[in-house]
C-alpha positions in Angstrom: 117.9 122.4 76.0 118.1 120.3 79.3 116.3 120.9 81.8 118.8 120.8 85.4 115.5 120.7 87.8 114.0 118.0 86.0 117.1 116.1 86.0 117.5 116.7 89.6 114.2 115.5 90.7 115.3 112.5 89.0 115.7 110.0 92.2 117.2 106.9 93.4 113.2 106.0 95.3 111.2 105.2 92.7 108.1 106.7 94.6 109.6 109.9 95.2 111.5 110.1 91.3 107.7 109.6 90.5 106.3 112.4 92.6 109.4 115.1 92.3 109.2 114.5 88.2 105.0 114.3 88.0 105.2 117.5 90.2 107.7 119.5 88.5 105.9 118.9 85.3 102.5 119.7 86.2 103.4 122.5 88.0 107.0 124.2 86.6 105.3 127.0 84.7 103.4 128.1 88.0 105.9 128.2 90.4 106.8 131.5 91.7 110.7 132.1 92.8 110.7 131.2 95.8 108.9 128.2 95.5 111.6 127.5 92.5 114.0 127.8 95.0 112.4 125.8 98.2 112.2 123.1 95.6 115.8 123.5 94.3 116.8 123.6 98.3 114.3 120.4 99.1 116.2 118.7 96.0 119.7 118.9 97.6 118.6 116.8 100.4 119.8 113.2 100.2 116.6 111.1 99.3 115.5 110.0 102.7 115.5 113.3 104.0 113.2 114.2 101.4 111.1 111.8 102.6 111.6 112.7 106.2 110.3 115.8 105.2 107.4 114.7 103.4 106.0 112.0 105.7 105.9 114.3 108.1 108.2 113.0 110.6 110.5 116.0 110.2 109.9 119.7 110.2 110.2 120.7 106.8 112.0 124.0 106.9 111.4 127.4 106.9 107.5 128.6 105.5 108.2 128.7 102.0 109.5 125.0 102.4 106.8 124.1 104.7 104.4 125.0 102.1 106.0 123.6 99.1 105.6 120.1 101.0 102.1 121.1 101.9 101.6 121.7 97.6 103.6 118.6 97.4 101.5 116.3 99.2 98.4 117.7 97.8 99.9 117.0 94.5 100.5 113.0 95.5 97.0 113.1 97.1 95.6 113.9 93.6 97.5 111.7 91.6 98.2 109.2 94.2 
C-alpha cells in the first residue's frame, strides 16, 4: 500500500525532500491528528514557502503549525 504523505514530502530541494521524508518516518506513528494535518497543510505549500516557514523568515501559521515547525526544526537539529 502507498503511502500519499510520504510521497508528498517527496520534494523538488533536496534539503527539505531530506528533512520532510527523515521526519515523517521517524515520527508518522506519533503524530496526533492535528499534527497529521498541519503537516498535510505545511506540504501543500510550494517548496519555498516551506522553507519560508521553516527558516524563520515567515510566520508559520496558526499554533498547531507553529509547533509542527518548532518539532520540525528540532528534528533537523538532531539529525542535522
Amino acid at each position: 500500500m502507498s503511502d500519499p504523505i510520504a510521497w508528498r514530502c517527496r520534494r523538488g530541494l533536496l534539503e527539505l525532500d531530506l528533512l520532510l521524508s527523515g521526519f515523517w518516518a521517524a515520527h508518522r506513528a506519533t503524530l496526533e491528528p492535528d499534527e497529521r494535518a498541519a503537516l498535510e497543510r505545511l506540504l501543500a505549500l510550494p517548496d519555498m514557502e516551506i522553507v519560508d516557514r521553516i527558516e524563520g523568515r515567515v510566520p508559520a501559521g496558526d499554533a498547531t503549525l507553529a509547533a509542527l515547525v518548532e518539532r520540525l526544526n528540532n528534528f533537523r537539529d538532531t539529525v542535522g
